[in-house]
C-alpha positions in Angstrom: 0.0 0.0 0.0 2.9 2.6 0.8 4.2 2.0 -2.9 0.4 2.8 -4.1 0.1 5.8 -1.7 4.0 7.1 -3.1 3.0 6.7 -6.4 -0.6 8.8 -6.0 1.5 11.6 -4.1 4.2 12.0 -6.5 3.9 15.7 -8.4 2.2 15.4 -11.7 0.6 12.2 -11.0 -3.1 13.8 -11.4 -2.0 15.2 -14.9 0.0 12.4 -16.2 -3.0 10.1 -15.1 -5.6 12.0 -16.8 -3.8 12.2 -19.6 -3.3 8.5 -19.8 -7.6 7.9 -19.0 -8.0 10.6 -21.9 -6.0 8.3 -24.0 -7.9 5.7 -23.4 -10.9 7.6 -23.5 -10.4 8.5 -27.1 -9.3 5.5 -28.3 -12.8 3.8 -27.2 -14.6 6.8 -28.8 -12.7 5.9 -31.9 -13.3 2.0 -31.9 -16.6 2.9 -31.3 -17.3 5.5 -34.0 -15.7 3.2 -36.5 -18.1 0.0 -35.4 -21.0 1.9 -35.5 -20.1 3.1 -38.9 -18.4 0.3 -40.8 -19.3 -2.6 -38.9 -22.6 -3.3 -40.8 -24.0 -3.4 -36.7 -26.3 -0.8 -35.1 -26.4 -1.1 -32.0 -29.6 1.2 -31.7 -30.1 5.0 -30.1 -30.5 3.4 -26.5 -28.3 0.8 -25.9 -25.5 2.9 -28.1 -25.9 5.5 -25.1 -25.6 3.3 -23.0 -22.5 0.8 -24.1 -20.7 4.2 -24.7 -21.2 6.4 -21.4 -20.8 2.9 -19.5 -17.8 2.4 -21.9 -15.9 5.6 -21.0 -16.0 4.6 -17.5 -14.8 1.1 -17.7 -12.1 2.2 -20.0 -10.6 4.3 -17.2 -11.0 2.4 -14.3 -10.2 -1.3 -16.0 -7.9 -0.7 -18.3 -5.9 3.3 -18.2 -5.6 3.1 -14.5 -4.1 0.0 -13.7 -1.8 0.4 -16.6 -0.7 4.0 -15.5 0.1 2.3 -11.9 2.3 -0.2 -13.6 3.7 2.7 -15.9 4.3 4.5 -12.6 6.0 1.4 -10.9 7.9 0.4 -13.9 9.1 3.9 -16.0 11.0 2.3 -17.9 7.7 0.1 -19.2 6.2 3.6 -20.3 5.6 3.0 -24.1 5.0 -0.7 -23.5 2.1 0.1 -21.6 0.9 3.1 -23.7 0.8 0.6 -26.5 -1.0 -1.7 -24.3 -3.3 0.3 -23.0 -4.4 1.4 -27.2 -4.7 -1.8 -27.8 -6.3 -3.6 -25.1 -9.2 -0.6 -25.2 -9.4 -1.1 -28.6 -9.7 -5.0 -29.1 -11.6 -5.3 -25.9 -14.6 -2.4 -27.4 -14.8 -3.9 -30.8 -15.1 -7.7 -28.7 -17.6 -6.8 -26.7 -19.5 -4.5 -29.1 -19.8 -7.4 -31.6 -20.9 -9.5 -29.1 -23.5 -7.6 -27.7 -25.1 -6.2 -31.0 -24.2 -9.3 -33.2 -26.2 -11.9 -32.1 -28.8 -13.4 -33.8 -32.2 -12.7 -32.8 -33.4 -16.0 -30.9 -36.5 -18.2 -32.6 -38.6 -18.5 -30.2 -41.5 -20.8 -32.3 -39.7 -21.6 -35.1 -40.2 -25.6 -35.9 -38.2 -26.2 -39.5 -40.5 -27.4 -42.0 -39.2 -30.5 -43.9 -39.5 -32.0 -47.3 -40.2 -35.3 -48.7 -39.4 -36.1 -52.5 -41.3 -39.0 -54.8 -37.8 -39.6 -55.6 -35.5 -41.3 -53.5 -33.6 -38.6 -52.0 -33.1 -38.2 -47.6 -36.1 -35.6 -46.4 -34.5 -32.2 -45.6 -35.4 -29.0 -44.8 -34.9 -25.0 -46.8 -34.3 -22.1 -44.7 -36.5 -20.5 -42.2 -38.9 -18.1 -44.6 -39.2 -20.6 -47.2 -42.8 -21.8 -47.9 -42.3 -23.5 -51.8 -45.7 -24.5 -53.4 -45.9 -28.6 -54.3 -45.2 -28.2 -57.5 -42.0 -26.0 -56.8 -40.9 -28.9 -54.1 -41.3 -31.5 -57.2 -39.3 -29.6 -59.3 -36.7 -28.9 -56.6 -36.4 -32.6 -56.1 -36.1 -33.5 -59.9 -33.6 -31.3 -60.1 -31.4 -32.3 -56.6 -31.6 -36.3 -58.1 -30.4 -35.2 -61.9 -27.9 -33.1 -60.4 -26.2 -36.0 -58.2 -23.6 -38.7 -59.1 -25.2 -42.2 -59.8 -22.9 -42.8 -56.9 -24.7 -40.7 -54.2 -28.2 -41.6 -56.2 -27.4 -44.8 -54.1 -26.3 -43.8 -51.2 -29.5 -41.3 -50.9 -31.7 -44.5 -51.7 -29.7 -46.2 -49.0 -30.4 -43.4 -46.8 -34.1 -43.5 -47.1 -34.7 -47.4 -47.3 -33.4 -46.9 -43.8 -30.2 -49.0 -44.4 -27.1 -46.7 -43.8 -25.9 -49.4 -41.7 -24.7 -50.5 -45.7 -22.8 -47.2 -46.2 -19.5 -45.9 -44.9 -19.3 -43.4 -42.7 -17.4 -41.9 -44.8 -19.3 -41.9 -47.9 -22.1 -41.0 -45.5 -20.1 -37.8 -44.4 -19.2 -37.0 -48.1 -22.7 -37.1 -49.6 -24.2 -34.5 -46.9 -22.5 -31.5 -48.2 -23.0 -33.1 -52.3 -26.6 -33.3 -51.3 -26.6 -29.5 -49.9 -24.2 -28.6 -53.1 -27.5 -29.5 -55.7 -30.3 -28.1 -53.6 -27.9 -25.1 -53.7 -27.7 -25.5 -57.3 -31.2 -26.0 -57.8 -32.2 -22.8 -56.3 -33.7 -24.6 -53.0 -32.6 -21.9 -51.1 -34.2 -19.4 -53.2 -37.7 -20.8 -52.5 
């Protein structure tokens, strides 16, 4: 405690520690700025406020002050812990800003809807808003089994005769993504 309380007394401490938090201060006002304008994520009016005013704060007392106290202990660590102090405020906004104003909105009551084809191909499902008439999910399917190998035609038979038991792993693992390939292609995605 007597090395804390030297360090807080010595002259010029108050400017040289301000000076350090204002730093820090405008280097999260930066990193900020930029998210909000190139990072393709709004964090809206509200929470923006709030992750900033709450951000200037916690910038000071987490990251410029206990660096300045090492800076003071250590002067010789002066533009090592400038340099850390820059970046840890800036990698530690832009982390925490993307993960607060990133994350996908949660589906609460959404149940995928899955397809069934007249021709032997493994039921699957389209994305969430899709809703493709009958005769655009026959089409689709004529498509995905034209558009596979005769190779994976039988392992997609296989796969709904129930027997995969009869196919590798392997080849199991290595249809999946051949299968998504050719819905892909055939604009199941698109419905």
């Amino acid at each position: 405690m007597t090395d804390l309380e030297e360090i807080v007394n010595r002259p010029g401490y108050a400017r040289a520690a301000s000076g350090a938090s204002k730093t820090s201060i405008f280097v999260f006002a930066a990193t900020f700025s930029y998210l909000v304008i190139f990072s393709g994520t709004s964090p809206g009016f509200l929470s923006g406020v709030i992750f900033f005013v709450a951000g200037i704060f916690v910038v000071s007392a987490l990251i410029a002050m206990p660096l300045f106290l090492l800076q003071s202990k250590f002067p010789k660590l002066g533009s090592v812990t400038m340099l850390l102090s820059v970046v840890a405020t800036s990698v530690l906004t832009r982390s925490v800003y993307l993960w607060l104003f990133s994350q996908p909105a949660m589906a609460v009551d959404f149940e995928p809807r899955s397809f069934k084809c007249v021709e032997p191909l493994p039921e699957f499902t389209l994305s969430r808003n899709s809703n493709p008439t009958d005769a655009q999910i026959q089409e689709l399917c004529g498509c995905i089994s034209i558009n596979l190998s005769e190779a994976d035609r039988l392992i997609s038979k296989a796969v709904v005769e129930g027997r995969e038991s009869d196919i590798s792993p392997t080849e199991l693992q290595e249809f999946i993504p051949r299968f998504g390939d050719a819905l892909n292609h055939c604009g199941g995605n698109n419905l």
